[in-house]
C-alpha positions in Angstrom: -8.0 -131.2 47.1 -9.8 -132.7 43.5 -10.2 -131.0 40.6 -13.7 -131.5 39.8 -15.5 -130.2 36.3 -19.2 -130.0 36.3 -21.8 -129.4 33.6 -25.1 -127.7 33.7 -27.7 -128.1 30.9 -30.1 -125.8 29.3 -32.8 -126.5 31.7 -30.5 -126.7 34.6 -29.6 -122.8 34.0 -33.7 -122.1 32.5 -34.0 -119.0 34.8 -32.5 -116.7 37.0 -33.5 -118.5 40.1 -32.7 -122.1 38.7 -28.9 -120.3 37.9 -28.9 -119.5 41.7 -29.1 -122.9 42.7 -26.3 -124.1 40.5 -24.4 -121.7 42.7 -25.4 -122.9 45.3 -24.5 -126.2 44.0 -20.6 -124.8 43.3 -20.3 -123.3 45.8 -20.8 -126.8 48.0 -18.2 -128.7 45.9 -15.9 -125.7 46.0 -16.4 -125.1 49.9 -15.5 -129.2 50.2 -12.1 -127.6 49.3 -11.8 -128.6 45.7 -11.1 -126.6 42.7 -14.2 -126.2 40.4 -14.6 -125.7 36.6 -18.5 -125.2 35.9 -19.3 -125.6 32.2 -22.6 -124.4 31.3 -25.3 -124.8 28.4 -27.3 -121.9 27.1 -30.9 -121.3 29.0 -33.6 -123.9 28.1 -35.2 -122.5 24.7 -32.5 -120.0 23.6 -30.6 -122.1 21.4 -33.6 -123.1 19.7 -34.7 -119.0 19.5 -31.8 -118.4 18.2 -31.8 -121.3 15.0 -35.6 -120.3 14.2 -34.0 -116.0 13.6 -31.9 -117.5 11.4 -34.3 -119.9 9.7 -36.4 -116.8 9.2 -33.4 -115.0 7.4 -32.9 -117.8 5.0 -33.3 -121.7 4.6 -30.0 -122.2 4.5 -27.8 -120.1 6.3 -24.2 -119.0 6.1 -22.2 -121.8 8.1 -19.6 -119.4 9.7 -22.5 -116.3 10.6 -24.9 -119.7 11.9 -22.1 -120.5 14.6 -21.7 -116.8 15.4 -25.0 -116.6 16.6 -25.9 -120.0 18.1 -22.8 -119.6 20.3 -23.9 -116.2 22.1 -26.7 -118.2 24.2 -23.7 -119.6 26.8 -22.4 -116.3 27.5 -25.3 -115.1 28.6 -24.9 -118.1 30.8 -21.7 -118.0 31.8 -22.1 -114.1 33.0 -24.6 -114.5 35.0 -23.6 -117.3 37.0 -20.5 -115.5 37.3 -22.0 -112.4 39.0 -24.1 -114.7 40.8 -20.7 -116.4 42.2 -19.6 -113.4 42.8 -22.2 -111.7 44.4 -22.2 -114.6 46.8 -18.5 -113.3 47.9 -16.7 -116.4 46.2 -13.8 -115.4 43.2 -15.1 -116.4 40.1 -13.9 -115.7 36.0 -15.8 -116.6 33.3 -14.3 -117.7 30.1 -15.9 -118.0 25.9 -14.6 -120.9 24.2 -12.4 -118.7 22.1 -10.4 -116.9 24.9 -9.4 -120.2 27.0 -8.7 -121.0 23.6 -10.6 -125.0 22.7 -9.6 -124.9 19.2 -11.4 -126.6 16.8 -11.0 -127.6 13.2 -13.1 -125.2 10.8 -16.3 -127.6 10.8 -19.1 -125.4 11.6 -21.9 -126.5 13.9 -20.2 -130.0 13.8 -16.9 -128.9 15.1 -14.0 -131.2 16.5 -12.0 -130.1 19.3 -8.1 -130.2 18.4 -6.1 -128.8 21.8 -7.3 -127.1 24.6 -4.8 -124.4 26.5 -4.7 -125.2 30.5 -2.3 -122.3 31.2 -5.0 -119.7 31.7 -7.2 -121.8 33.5 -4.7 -123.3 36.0 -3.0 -119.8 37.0 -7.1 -118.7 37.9 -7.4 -122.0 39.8 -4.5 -121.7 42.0 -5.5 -118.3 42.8 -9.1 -120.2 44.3 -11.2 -119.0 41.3 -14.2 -120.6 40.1 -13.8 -120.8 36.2 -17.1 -121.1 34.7 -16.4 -121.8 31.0 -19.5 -121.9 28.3 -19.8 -124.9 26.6 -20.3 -126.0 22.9 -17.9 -124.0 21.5 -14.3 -123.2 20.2 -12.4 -121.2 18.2 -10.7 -122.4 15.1 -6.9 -121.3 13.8 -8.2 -118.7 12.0 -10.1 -117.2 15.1 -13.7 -118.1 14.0 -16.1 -119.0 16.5 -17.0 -122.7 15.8 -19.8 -124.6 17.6 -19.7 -128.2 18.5 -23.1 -129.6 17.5 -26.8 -129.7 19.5 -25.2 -131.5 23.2 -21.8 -130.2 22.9 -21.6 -129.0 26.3 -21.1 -132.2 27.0 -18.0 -132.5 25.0 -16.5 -129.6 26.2 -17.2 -130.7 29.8 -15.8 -133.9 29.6 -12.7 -132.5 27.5 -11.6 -129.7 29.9 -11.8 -133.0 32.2 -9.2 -134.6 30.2 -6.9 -132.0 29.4 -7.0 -130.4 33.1 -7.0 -134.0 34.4 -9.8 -133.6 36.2 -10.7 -136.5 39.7 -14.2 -136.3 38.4 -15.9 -134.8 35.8 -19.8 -134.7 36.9 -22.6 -134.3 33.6 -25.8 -132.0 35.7 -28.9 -132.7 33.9 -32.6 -132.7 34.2 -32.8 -136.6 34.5 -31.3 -138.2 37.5 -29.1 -140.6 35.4 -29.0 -142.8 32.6 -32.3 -145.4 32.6 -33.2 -148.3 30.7 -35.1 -146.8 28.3 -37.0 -143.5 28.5 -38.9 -143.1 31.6 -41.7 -140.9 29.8 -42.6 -144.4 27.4 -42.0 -147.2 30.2 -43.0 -146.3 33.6 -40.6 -149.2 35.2 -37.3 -148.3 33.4 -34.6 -148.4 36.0 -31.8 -146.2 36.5 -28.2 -147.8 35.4 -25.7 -147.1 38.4 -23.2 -148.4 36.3 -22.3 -148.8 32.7 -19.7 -148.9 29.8 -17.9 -146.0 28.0 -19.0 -148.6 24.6 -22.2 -149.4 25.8 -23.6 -145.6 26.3 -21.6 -144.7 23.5 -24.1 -146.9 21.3 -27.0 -145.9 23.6 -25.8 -142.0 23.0 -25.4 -142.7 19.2 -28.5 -144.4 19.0 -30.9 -142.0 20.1 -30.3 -141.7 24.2 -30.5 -138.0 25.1 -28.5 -138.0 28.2 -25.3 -138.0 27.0 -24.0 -136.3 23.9 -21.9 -139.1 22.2 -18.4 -137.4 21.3 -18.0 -136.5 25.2 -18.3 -140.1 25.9 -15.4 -140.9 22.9 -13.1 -138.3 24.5 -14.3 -140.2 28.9 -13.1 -143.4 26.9 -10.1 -141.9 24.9 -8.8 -140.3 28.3 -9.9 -142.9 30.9 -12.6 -139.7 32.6 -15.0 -141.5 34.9 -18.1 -139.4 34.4 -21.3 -139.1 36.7 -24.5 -138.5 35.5 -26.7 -136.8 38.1 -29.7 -134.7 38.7 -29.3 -130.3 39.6 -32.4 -131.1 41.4 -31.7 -133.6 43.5 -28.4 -135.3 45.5 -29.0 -138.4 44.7 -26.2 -141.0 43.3 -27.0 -140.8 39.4 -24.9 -143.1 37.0 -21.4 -144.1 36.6 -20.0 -144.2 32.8 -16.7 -145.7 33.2 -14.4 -148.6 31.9 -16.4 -152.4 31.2 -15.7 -155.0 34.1 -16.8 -158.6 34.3 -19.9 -157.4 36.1 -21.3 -155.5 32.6 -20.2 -158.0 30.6 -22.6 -160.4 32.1 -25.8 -158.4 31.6 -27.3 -159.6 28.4 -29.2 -156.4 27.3 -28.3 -153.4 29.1 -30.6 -150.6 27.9 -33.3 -150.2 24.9 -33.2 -146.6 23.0 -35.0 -144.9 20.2 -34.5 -142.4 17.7 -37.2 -140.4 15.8 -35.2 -137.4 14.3 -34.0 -139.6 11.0 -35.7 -140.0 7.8 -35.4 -142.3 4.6 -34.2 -141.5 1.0 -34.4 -144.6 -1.5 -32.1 -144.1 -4.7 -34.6 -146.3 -6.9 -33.2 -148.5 -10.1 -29.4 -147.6 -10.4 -26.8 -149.5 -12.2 -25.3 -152.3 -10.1 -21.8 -151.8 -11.0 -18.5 -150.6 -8.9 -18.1 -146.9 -7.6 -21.8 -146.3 -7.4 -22.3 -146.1 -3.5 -19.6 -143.9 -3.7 -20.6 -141.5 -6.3 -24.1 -141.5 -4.0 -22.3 -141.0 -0.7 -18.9 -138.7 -1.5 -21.2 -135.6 -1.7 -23.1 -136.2 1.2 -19.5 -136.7 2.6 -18.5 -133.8 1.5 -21.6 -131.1 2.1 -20.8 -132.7 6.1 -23.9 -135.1 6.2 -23.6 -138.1 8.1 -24.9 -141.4 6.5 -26.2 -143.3 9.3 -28.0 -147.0 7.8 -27.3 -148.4 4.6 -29.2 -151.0 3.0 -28.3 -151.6 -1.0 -30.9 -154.2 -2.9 -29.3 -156.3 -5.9 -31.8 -157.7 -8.8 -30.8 -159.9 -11.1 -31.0 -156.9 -13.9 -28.0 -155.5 -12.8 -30.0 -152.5 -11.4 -29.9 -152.0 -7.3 -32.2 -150.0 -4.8 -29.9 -147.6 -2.4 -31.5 -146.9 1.1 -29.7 -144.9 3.6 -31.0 -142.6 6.6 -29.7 -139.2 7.4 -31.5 -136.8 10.3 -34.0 -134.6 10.0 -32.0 -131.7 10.2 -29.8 -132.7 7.0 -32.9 -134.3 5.6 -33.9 -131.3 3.1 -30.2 -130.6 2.0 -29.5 -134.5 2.0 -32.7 -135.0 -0.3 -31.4 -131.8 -3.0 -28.2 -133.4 -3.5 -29.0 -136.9 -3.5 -32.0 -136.2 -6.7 -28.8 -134.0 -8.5 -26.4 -137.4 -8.3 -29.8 -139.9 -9.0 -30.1 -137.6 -12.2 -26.2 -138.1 -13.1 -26.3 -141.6 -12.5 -29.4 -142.3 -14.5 -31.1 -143.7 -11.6 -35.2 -144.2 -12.5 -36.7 -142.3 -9.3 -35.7 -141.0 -5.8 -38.2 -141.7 -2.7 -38.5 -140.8 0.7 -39.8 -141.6 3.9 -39.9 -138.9 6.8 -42.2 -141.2 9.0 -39.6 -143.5 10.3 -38.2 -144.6 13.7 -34.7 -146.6 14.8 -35.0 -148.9 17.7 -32.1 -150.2 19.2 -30.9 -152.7 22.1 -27.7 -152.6 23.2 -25.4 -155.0 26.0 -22.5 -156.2 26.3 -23.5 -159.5 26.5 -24.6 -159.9 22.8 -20.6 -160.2 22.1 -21.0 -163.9 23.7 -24.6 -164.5 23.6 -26.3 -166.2 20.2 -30.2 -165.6 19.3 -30.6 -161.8 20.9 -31.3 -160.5 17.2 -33.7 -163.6 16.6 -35.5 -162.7 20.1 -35.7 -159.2 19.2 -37.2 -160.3 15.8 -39.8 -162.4 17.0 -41.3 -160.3 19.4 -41.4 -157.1 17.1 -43.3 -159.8 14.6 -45.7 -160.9 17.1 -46.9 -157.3 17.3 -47.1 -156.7 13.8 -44.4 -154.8 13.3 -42.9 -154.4 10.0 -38.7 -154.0 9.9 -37.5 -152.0 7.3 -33.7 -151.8 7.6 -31.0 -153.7 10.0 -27.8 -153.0 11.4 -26.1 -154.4 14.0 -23.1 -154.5 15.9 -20.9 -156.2 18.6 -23.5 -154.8 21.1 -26.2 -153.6 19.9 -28.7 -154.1 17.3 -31.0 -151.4 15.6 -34.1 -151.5 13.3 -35.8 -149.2 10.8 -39.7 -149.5 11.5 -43.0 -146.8 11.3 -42.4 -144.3 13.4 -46.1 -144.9 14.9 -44.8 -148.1 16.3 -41.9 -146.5 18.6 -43.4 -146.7 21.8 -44.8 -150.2 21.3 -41.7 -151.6 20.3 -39.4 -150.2 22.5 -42.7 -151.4 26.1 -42.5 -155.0 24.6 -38.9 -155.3 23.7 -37.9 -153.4 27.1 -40.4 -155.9 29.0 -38.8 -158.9 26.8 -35.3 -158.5 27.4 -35.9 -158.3 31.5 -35.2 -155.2 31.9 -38.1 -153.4 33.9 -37.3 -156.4 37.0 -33.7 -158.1 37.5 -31.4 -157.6 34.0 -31.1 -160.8 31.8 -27.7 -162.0 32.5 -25.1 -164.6 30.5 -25.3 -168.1 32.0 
């Protein structure tokens, strides 16, 4: 007998009759004579439904009320497919965040999971229950709901995995694995049957949607293989799991893009020590990630600050940065909200010179302007017009090999 955990998305659960067939689907892998923990999303569109009624109320809403409201869309969830379990004769318990208990810290929307309980779960289990358990949130100490950021389900998926120790933990989604770049943009991308916890953690970070990226830290932190399938089909999706020597010879392993970031030049500031950090410490500190930094020197002693944030912490991002420009004496503050990242990522770009110059040239031979750079042991991303995405991402996919055989390490 396994353990197994699976994970249904939004669109996986979008209707009563889609939330049938995930039973269906449990009730295979359970009949198999394993134990099943079913995490579940919120139904396509609610989560959204439910950010755009607050919205409405105010542009900036209370943190701790925001997570009390964004969180109800799984229990809806989780109830349903729990009567549906039910109905279909089998045991089943359904189980909030809060009363398993995944405590979190007190970061709302953006909350990290401390400790999860396994005491409650594992008495249900050996009494041949199916737990069904709604994802994306927690409870902190002080008993507030906390939520775990758009794609936690993922996270708390793949972390009941670890602290259950799971056989398996197996990620449901509308796509029938990860691919070489997005499908929808390149109509030969290829699905990846196998790849590394660091290399989709760069693709997830990067833009990928498949996989959000702290459930892929906690797979690598724990050693969880996890499988990345289609609810609407059987077939064999892909394997995120430790590198081997077979990985590490593929050159360039997947191409991804991100379009949800935008721009915010700090124009003419003071080149002097303790700058970046008098710009960055309240971004820090409001809980807005910095993702590329790119700092300009002139021989006046005055410097040009660039860094992206996303779109969603765009607005607030922009209101504090102009308050710290102003404090700083910096001569203007500019933005761009018409930008794109495009990233490749492999393993083999640890031990292979000229990927970077390759990617460089052919983005220049179709006219395509790089903005900002940042790289990595495997991967490197750009900063370029958004209206060049899908260009850049056809030719660079085509480039690197990866719509026919993958370009390997000689």
């Amino acid at each position: 007998m396994a353990l197994v955990v699976q994970k249904y998305g939004g669109t996986s659960v979008g209707s009563v009759e889609r939330i049938r067939n995930v039973a269906k689907r449990v009730v295979e892998t359970y009949d198999a004579g394993n134990d099943v923990i079913v995490v579940v999303s919120a139904m396509s569109g609610a989560t959204n439904k439910l950010v755009a009624l607050a919205n409405e109320i105010c542009e900036f809403p209370d943190s701790r009320e925001y997570d009390v409201l964004v969180a109800s869309g799984e229990q809806v969830t989780i109830a349903l497919l729990a009567m549906c379990l039910k109905s279909m004769g089998y045991k089943a318990k359904s189980y909030l965040g809060s009363q398993i208990p995944i405590v979190t810290d007190d970061c709302y929307s953006k909350a990290r999971i401390e400790k999860i309980s396994d005491k409650k779960v594992k008495a249900d289990l050996n009494d041949r229950n199916i737990i069904v358990v709604a994802g994306f949130q927690g409870v902190d100490k002080s008993g507030n709901i906390t939520t775990l950021g758009r794609g936690g389900s993922d996270t708390s998926a793949v972390a009941i995995a670890a602290a259950l120790k799971a056989d398996v933990c197996e990620i449901f989604t509308d796509v029938d694995g990860v691919y070489t770049t997005d499908p929808n943009i390149c109509d030969n991308a290829r699905k990846i049957e196998k790849i590394s916890y660091d290399e989709m953690l760069e693709l997830a970070s990067l833009g990928a949607k498949v996989l959000q990226i702290r459930s892929v830290q906690f797979a690598k932190k724990y050693n969880v293989d996890v499988h990345v399938r289609s609810s609407f089909n059987d077939t064999t999706g892909t394997l995120v799991t430790k590198e081997d020597k077979e990985m590490e010879s593929i050159l360039v392993s997947g191409i991804t893009y991100a379009k949800d970031e935008a721009k915010i030049a700090v124009m003419r500031v003071p080149d002097k020590p303790g700058i970046a950090a008098k710009l960055l410490s309240p971004l820090s500190d409001a809980n807005i990630s910095v993702d590329m930094i790119v700092q300009n020197a002139s021989e006046d002693g005055y410097t040009d600050f660039t860094f992206t944030v996303t779109k969603a912490d765009f607005k607030k991002a922009l209101m504090i940065t102009k308050k710290v420009a102003g404090d700083i004496h910096a001569k203007d503050v500019q933005t761009d909200e018409s930008i794109s990242k495009v990233s490749i990522v492999g393993l083999g770009m640890r031990t292979h010179a000229g990927v970077a110059t390759k990617m460089f040239q052919i983005l220049a031979g179709e006219g395509i302007n790089i903005q900002m750079i940042s790289t990595s042991e495997i991967k490197i991303s750009v900063v370029i017009d958004a209206k060049y995405t899908e260009l850049a991402v056809r030719v660079l996919h085509e480039a690197f090999g990866l719509s026919g055989r993958d370009v390997r390490v000689d």
